[in-house]
VMD Tcl script that builds the backbone (N, CA, C; Angstrom):
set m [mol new atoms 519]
animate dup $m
set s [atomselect $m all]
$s set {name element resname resid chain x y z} {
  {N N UNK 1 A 83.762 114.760 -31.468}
  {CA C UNK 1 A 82.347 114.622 -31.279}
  {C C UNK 1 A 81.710 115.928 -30.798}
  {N N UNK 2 A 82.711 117.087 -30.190}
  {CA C UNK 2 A 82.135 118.259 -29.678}
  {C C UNK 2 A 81.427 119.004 -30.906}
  {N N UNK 3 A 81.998 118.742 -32.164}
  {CA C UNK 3 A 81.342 119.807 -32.813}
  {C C UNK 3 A 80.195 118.888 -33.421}
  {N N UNK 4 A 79.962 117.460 -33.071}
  {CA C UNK 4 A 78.543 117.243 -33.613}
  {C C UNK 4 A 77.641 117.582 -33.151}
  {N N UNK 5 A 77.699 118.457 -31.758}
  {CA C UNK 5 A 76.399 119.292 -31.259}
  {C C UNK 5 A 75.725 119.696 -32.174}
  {N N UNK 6 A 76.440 121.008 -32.798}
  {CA C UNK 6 A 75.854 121.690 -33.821}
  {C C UNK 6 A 75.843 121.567 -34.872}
  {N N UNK 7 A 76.435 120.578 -35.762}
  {CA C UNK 7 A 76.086 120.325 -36.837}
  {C C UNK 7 A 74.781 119.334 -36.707}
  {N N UNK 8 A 74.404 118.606 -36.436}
  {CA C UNK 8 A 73.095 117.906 -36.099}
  {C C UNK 8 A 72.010 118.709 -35.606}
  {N N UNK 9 A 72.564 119.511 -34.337}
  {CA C UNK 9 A 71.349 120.538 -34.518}
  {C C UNK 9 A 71.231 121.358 -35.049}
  {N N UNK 10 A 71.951 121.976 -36.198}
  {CA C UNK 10 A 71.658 122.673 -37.148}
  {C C UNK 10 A 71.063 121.992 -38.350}
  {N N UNK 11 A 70.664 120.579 -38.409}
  {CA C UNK 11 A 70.217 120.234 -39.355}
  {C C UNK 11 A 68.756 120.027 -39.098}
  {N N UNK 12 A 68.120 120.495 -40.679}
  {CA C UNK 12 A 66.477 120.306 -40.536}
  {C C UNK 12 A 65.999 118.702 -40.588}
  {N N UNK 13 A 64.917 118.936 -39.680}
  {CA C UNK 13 A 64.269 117.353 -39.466}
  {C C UNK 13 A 63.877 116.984 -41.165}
  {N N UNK 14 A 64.243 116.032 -41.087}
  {CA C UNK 14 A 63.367 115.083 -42.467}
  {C C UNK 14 A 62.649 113.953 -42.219}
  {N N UNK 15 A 61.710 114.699 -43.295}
  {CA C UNK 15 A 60.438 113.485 -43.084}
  {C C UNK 15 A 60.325 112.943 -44.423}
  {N N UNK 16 A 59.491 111.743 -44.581}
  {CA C UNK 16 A 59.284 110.552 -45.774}
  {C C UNK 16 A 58.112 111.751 -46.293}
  {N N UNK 17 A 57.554 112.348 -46.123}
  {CA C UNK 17 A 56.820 113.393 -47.041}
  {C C UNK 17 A 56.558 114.484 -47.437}
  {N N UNK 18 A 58.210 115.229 -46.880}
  {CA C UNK 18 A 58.717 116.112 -46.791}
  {C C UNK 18 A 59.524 115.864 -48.460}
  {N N UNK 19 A 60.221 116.988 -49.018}
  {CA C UNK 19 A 61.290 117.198 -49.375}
  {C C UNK 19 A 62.546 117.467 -49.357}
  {N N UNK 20 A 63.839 117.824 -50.016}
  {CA C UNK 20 A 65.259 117.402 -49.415}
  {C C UNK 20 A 65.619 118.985 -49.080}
  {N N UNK 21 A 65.628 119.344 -48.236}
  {CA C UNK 21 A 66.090 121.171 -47.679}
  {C C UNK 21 A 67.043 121.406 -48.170}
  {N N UNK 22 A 67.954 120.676 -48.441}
  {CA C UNK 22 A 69.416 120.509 -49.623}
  {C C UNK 22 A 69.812 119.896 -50.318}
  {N N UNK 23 A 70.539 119.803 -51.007}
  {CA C UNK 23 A 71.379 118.374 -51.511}
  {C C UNK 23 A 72.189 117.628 -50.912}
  {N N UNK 24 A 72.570 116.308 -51.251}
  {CA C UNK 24 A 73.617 115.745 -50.238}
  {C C UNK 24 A 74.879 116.451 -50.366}
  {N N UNK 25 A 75.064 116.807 -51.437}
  {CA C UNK 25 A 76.697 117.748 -51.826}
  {C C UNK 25 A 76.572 118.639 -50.447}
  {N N UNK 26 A 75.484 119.092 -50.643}
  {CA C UNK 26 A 75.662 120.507 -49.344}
  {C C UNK 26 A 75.299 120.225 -48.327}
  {N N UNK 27 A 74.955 118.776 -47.801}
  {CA C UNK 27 A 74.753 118.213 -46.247}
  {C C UNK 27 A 76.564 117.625 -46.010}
  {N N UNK 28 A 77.109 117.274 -47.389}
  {CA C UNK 28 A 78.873 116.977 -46.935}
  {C C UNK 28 A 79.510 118.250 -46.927}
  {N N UNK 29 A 79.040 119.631 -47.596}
  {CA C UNK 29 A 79.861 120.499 -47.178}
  {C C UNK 29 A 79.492 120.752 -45.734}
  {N N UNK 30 A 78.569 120.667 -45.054}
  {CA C UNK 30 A 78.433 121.007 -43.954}
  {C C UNK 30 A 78.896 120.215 -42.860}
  {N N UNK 31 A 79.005 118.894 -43.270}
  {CA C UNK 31 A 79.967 117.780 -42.160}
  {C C UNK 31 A 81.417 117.981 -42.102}
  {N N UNK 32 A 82.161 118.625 -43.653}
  {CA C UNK 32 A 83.505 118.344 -43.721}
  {C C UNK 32 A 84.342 119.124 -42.573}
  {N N UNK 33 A 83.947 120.176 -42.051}
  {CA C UNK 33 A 84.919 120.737 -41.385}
  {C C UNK 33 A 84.312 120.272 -39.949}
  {N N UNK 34 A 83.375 119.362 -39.274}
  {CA C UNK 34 A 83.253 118.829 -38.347}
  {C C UNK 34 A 82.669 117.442 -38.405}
  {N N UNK 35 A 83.178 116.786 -38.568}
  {CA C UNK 35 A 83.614 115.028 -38.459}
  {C C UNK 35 A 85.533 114.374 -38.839}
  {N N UNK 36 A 85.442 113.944 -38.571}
  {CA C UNK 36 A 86.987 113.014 -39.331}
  {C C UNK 36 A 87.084 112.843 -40.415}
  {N N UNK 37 A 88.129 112.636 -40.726}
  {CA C UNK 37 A 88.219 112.250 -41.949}
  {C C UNK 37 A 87.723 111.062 -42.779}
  {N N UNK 38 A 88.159 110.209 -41.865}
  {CA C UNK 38 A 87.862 109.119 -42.458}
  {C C UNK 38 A 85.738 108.908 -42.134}
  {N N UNK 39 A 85.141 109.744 -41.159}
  {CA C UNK 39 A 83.866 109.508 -41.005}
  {C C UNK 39 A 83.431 110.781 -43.045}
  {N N UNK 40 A 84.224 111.393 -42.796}
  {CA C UNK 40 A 83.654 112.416 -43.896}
  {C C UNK 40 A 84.215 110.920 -45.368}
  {N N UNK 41 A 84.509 110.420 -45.587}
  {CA C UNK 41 A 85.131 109.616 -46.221}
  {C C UNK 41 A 84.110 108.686 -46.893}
  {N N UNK 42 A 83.519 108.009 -45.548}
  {CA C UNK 42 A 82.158 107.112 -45.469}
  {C C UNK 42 A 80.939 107.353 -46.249}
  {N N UNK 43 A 81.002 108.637 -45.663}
  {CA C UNK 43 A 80.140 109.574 -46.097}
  {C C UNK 43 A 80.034 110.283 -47.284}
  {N N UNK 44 A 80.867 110.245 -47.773}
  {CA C UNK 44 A 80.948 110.841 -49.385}
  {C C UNK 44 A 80.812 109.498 -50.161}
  {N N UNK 45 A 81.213 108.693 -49.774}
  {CA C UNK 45 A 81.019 107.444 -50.847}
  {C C UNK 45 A 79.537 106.646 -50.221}
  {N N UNK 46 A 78.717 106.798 -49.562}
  {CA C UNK 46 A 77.728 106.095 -49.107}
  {C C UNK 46 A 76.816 105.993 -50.365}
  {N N UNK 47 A 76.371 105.014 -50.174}
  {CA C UNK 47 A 74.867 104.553 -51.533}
  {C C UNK 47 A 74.269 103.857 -50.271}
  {N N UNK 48 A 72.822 103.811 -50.580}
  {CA C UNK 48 A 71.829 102.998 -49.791}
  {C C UNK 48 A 71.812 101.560 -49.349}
  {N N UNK 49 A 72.985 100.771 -50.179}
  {CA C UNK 49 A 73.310 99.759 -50.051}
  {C C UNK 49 A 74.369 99.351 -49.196}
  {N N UNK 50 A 75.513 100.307 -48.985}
  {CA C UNK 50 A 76.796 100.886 -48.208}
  {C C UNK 50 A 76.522 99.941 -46.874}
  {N N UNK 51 A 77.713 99.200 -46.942}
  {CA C UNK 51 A 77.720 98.480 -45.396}
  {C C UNK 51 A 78.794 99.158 -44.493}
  {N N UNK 52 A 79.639 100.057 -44.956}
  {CA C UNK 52 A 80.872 100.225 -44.121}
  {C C UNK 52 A 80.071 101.581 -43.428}
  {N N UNK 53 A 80.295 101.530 -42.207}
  {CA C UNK 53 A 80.202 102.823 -41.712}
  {C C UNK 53 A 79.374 102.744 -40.236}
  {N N UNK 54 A 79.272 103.500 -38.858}
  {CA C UNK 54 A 78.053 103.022 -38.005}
  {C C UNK 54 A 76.786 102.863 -38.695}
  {N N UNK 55 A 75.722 102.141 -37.567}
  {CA C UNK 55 A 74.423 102.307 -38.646}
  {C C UNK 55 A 74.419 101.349 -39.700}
  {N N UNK 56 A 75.165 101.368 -40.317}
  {CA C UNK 56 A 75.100 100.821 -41.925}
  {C C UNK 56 A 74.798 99.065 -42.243}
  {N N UNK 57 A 75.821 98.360 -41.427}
  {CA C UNK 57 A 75.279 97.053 -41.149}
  {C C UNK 57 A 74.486 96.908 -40.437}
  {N N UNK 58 A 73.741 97.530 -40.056}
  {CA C UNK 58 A 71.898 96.916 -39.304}
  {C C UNK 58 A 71.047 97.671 -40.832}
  {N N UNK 59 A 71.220 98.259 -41.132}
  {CA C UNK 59 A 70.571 99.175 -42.297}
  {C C UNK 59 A 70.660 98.609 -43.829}
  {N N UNK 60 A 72.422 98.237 -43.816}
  {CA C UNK 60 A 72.185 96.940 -45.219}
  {C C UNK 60 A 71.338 95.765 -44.666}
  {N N UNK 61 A 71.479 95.055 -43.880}
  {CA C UNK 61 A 71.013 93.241 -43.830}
  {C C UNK 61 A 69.245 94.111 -43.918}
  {N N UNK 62 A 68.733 95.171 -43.153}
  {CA C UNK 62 A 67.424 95.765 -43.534}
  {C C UNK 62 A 66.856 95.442 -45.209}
  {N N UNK 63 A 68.061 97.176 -45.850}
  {CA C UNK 63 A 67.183 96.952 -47.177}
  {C C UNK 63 A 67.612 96.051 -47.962}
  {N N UNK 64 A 68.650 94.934 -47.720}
  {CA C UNK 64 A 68.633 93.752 -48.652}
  {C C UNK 64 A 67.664 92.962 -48.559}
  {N N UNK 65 A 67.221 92.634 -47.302}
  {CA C UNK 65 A 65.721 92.069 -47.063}
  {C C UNK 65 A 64.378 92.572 -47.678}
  {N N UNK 66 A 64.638 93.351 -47.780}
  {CA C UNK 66 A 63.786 94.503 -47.901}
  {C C UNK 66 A 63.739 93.949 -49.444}
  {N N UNK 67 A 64.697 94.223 -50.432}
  {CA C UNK 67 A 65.087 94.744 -51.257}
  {C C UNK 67 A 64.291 93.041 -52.198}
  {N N UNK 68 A 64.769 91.744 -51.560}
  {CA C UNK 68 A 64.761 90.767 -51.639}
  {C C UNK 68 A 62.895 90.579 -51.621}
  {N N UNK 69 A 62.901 90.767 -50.729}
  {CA C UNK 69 A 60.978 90.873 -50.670}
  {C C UNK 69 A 60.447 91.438 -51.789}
  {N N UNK 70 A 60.639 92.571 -52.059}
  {CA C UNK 70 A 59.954 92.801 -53.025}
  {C C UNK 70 A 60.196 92.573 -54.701}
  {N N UNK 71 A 61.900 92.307 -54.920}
  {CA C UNK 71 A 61.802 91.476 -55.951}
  {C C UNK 71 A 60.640 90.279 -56.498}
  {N N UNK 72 A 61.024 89.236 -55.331}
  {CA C UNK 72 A 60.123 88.102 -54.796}
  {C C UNK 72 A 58.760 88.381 -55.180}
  {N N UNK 73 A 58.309 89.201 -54.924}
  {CA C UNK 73 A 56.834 89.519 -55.158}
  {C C UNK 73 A 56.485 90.121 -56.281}
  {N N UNK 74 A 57.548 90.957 -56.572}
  {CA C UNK 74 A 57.446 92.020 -58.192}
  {C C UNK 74 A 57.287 90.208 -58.965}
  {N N UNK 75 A 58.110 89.329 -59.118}
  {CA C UNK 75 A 58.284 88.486 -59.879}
  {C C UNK 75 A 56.933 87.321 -59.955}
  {N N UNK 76 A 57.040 86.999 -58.377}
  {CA C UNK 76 A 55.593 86.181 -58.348}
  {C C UNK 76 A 54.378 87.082 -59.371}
  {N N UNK 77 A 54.132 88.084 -59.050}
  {CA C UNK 77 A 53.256 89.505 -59.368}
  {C C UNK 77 A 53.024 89.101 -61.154}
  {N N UNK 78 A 54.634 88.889 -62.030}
  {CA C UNK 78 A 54.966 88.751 -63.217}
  {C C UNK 78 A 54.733 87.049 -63.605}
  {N N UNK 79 A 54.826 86.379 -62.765}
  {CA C UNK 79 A 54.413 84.685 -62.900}
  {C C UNK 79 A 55.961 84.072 -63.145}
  {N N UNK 80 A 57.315 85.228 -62.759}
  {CA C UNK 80 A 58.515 84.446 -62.938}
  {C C UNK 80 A 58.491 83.943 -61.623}
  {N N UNK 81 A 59.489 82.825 -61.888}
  {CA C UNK 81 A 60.493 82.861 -60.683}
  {C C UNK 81 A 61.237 83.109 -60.355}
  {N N UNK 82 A 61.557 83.132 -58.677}
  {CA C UNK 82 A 62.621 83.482 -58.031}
  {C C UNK 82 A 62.702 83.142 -56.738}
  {N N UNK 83 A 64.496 82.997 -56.672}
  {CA C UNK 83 A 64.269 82.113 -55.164}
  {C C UNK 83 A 63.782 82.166 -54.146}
  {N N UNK 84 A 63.575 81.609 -53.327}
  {CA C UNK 84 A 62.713 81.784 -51.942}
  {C C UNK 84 A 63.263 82.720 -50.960}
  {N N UNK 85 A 62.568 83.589 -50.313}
  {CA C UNK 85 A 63.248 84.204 -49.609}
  {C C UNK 85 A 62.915 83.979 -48.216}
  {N N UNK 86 A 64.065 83.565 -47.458}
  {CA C UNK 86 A 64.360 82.550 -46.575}
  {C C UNK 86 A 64.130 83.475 -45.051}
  {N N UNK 87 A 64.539 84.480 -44.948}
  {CA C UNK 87 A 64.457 85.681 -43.580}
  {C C UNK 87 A 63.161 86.410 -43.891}
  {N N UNK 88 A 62.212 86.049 -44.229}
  {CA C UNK 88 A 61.275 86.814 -44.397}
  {C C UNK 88 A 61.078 87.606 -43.382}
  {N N UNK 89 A 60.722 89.150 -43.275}
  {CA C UNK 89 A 60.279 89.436 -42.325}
  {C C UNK 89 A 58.671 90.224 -42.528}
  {N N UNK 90 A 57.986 89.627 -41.484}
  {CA C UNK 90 A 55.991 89.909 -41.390}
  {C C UNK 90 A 56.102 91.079 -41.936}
  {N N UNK 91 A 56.489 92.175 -41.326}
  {CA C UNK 91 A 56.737 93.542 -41.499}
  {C C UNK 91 A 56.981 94.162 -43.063}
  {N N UNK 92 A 58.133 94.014 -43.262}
  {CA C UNK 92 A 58.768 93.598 -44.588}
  {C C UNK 92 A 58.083 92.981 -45.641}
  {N N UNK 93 A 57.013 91.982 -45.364}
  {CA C UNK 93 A 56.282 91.392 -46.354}
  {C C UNK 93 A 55.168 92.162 -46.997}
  {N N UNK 94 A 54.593 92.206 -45.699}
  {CA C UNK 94 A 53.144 93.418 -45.959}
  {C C UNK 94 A 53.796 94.448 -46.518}
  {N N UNK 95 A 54.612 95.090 -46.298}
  {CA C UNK 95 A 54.844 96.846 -47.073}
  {C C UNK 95 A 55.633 96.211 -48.336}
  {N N UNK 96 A 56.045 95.128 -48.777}
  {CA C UNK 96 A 56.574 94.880 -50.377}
  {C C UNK 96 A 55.011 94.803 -50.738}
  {N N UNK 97 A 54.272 94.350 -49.849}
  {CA C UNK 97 A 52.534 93.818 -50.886}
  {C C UNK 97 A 52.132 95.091 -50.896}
  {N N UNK 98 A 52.051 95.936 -50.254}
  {CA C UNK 98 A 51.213 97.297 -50.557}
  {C C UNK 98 A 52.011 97.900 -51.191}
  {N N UNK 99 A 53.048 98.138 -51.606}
  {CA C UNK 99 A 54.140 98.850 -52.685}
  {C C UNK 99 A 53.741 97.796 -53.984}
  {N N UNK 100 A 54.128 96.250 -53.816}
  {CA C UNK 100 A 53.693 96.196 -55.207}
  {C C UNK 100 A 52.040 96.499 -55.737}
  {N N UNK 101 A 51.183 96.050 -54.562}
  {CA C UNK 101 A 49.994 96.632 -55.254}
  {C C UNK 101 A 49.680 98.289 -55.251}
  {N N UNK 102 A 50.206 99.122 -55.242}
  {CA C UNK 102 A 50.062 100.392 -55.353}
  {C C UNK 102 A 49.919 100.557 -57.093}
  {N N UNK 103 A 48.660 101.718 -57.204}
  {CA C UNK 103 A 48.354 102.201 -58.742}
  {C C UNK 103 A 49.534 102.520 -59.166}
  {N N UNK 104 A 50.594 103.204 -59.020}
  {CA C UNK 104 A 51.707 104.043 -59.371}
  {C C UNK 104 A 53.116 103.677 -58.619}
  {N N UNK 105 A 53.710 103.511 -59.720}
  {CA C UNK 105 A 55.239 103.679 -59.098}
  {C C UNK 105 A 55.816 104.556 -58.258}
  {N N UNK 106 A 55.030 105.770 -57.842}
  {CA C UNK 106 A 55.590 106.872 -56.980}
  {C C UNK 106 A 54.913 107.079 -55.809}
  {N N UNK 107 A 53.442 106.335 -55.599}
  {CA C UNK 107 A 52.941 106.208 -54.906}
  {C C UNK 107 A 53.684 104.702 -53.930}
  {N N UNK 108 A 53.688 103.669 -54.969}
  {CA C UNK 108 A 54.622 102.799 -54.074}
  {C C UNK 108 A 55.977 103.117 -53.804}
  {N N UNK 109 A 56.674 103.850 -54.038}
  {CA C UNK 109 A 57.813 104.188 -53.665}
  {C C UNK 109 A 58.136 104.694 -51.943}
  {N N UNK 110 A 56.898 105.922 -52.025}
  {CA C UNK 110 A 56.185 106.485 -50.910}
  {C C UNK 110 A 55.915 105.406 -50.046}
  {N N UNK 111 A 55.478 104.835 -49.943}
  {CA C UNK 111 A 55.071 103.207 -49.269}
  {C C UNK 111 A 56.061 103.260 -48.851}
  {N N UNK 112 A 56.931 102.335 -50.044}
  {CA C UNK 112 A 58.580 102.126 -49.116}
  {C C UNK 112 A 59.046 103.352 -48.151}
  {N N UNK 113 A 58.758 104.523 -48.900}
  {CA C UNK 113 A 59.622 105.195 -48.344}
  {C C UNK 113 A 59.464 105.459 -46.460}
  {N N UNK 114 A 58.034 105.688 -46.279}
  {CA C UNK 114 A 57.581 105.636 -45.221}
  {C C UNK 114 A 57.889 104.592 -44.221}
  {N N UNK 115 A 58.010 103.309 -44.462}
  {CA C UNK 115 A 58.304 101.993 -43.784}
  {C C UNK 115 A 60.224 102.261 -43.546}
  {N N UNK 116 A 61.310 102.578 -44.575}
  {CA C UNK 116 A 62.126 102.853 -44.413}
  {C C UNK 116 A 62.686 104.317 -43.444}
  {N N UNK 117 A 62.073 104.760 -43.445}
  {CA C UNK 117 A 62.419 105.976 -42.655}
  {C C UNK 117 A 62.077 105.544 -40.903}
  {N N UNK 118 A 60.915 105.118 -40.860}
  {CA C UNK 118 A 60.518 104.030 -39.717}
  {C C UNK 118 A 61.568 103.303 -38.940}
  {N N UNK 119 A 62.142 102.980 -40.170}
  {CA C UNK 119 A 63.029 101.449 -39.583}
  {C C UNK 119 A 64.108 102.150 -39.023}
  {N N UNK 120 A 64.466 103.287 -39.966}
  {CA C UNK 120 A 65.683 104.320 -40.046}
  {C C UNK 120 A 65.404 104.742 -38.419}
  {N N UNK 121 A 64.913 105.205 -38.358}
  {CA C UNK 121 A 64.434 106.097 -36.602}
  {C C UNK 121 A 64.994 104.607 -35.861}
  {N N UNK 122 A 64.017 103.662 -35.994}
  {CA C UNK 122 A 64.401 102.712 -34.822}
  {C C UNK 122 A 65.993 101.747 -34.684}
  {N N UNK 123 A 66.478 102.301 -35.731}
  {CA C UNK 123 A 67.727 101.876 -35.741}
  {C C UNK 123 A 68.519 102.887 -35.048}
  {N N UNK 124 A 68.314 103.982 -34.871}
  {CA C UNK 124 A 68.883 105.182 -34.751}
  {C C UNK 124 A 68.720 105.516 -32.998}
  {N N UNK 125 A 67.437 104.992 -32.487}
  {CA C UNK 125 A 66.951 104.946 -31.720}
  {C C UNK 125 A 67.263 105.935 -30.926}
  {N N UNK 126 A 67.543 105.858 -29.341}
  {CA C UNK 126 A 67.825 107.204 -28.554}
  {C C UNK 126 A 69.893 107.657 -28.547}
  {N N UNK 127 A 69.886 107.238 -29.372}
  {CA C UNK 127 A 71.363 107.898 -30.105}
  {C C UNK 127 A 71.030 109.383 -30.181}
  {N N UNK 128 A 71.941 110.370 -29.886}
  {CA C UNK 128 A 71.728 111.533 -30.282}
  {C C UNK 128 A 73.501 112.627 -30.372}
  {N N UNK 129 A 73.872 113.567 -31.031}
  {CA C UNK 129 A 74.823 114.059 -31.355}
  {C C UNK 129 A 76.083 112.870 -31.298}
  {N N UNK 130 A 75.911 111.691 -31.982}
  {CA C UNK 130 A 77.216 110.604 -32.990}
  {C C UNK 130 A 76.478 110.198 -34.363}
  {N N UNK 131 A 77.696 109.707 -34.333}
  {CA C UNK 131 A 77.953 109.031 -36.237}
  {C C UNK 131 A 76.472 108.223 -36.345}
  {N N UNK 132 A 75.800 107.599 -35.362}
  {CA C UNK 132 A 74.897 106.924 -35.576}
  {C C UNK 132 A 73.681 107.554 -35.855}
  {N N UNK 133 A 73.482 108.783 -35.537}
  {CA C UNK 133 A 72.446 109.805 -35.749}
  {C C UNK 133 A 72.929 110.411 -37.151}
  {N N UNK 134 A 74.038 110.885 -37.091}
  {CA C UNK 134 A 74.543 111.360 -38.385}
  {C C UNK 134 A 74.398 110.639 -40.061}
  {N N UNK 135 A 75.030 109.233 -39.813}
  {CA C UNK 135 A 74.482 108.504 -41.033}
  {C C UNK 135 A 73.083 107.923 -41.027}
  {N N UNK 136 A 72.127 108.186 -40.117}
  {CA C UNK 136 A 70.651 107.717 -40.202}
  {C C UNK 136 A 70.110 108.905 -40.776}
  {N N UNK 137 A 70.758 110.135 -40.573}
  {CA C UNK 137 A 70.537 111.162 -41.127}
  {C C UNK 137 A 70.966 111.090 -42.868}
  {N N UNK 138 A 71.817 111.001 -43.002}
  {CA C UNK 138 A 72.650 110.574 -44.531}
  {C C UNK 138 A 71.701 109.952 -45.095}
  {N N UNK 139 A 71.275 108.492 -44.861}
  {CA C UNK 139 A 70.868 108.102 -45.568}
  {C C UNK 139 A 69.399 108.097 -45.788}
  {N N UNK 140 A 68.469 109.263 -44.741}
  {CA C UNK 140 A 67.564 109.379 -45.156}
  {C C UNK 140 A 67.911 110.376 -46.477}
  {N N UNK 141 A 68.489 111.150 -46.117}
  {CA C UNK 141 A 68.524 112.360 -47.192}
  {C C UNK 141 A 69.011 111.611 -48.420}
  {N N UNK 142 A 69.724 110.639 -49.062}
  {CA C UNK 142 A 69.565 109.586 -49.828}
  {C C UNK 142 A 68.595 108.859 -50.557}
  {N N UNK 143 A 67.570 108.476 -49.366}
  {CA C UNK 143 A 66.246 108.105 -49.885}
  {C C UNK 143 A 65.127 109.232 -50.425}
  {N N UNK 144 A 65.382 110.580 -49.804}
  {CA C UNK 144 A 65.056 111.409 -50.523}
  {C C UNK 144 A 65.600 111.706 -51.219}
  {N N UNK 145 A 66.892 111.843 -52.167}
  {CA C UNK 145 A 67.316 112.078 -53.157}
  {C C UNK 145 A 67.134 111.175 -54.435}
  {N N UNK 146 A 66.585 109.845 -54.042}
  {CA C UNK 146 A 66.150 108.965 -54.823}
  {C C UNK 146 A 65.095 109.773 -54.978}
  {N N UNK 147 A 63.829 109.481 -54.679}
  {CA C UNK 147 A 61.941 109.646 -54.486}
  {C C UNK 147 A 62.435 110.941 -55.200}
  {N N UNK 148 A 62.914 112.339 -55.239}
  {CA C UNK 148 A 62.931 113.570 -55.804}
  {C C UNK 148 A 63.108 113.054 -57.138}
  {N N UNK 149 A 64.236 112.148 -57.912}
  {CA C UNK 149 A 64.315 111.780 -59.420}
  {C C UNK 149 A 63.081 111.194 -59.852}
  {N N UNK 150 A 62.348 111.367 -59.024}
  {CA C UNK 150 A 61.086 110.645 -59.979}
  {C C UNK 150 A 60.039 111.620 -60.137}
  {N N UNK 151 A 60.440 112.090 -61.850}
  {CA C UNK 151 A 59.265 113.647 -61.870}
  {C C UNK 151 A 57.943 113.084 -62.352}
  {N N UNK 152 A 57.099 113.310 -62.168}
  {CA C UNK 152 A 55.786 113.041 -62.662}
  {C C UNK 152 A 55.754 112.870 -64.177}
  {N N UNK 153 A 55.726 114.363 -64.813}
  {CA C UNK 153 A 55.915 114.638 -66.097}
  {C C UNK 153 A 56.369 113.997 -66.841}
  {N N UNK 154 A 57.777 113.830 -66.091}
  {CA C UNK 154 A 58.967 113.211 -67.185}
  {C C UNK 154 A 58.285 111.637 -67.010}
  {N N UNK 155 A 58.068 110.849 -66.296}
  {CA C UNK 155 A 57.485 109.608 -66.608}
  {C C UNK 155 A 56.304 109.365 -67.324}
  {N N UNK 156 A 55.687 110.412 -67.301}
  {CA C UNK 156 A 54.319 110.185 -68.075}
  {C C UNK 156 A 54.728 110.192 -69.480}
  {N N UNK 157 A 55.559 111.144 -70.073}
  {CA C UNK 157 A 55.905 111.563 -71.683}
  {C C UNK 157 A 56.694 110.598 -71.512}
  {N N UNK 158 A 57.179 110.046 -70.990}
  {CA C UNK 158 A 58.378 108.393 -71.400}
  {C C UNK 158 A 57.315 107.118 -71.737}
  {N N UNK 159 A 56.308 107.801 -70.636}
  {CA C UNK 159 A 55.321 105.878 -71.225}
  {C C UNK 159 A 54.469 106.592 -72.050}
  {N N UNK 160 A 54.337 107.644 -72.794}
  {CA C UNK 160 A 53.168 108.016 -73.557}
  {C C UNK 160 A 54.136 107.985 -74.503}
  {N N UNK 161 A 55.326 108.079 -74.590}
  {CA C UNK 161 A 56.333 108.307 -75.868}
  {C C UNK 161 A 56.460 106.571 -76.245}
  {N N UNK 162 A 56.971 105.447 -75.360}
  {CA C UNK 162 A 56.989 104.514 -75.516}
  {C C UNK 162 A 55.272 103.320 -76.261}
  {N N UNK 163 A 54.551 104.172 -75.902}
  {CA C UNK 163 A 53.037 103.848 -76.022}
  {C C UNK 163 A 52.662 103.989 -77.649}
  {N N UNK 164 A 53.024 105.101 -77.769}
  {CA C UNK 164 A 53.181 106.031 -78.983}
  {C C UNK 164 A 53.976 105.026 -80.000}
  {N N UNK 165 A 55.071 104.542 -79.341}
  {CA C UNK 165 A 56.030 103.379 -80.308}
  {C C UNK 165 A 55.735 102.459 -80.768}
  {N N UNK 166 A 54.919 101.815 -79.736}
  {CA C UNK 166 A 54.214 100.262 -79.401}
  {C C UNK 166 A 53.009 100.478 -80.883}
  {N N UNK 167 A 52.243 101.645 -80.573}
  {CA C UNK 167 A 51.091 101.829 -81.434}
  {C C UNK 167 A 51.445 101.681 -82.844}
  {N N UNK 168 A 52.525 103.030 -83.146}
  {CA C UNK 168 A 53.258 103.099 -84.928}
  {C C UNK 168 A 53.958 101.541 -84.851}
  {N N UNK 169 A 54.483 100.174 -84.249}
  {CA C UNK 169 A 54.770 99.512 -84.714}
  {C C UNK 169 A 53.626 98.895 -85.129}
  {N N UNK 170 A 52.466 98.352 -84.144}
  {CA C UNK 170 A 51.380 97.924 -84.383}
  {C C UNK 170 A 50.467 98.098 -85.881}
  {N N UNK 171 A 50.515 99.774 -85.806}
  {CA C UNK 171 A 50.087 99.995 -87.325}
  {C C UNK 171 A 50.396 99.577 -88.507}
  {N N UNK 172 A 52.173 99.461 -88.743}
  {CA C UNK 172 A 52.830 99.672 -89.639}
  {C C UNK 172 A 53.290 98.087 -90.031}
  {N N UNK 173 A 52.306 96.851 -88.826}
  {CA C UNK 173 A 52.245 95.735 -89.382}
  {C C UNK 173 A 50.994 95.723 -90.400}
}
mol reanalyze $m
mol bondsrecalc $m
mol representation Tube
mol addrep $m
């Protein structure tokens, strides 16, 4: 744990409207020669969903809830169904409704992202140089590595290309 002094404080703060100061490749080269093995382990295989690890089970039962809400609502939103979701949480509800009603997919993303980083801190709470600061750290830089794959450009020429499809079939009835 001595050398998580400085690897934590050598790492830059991240924010939900910030960008990623690195990649995750190069936030694990910078853990590998100070954590364990088996913590560097965790950590190389983590996805946002990842229950094994500190942190991680208060952070999955989060964004499965999370995750669950806004299905729920994407679907109501569409007039399908889907099952009830039983743990609702107040919190959780309102930020799936302002993500699904957001103009843009990247704008609601942002939504989430902001409410998750939130939750991230208060899970993390007055923890400071352990694993519990460390993977709240991880997996923000995660959620920013998601929100970065979403280029503007490239989505616009995908629904103007797909639009474009819709139209030449339309015609060519």
């Amino acid at each position: 744990m001595a050398s998580y002094y400085y690897l934590i404080s050598s790492l830059p703060t991240l924010s939900a409207d910030g960008g990623m100061p690195f990649s995750y490749a190069e936030f694990l080269k910078m853990c590998q020669s100070n954590v364990s093995e088996e913590t560097y382990k965790l950590l190389e295989g983590l996805t946002l969903s990842s229950k094994d690890g500190p942190l991680l089970d208060e952070w999955g039962a989060f964004y499965n809830s999370l995750t669950k809400e806004l299905n729920s609502q994407r679907s109501a939103k569409l007039g399908k169904p889907y099952p009830v979701v039983t743990d609702k949480e107040p919190a959780s509800a309102s930020v799936a409704s302002a993500a699904v009603a957001a103009k843009d997919p990247l704008t609601a993303e942002r939504v989430l992202l902001d409410y998750e980083f939130d939750q991230l801190d208060m899970m993390v709470g007055l923890h400071s140089f352990d694993d519990y600061v460390l993977f709240g750290y991880a997996v923000k830089l995660k959620l920013l590595e998601r929100v970065s794959s979403f280029v503007k450009e490239k989505g616009k020429k995908e629904f103007n290309d797909i639009l474009k499809g819709l139209e030449d079939q339309v015609t060519s009835l």
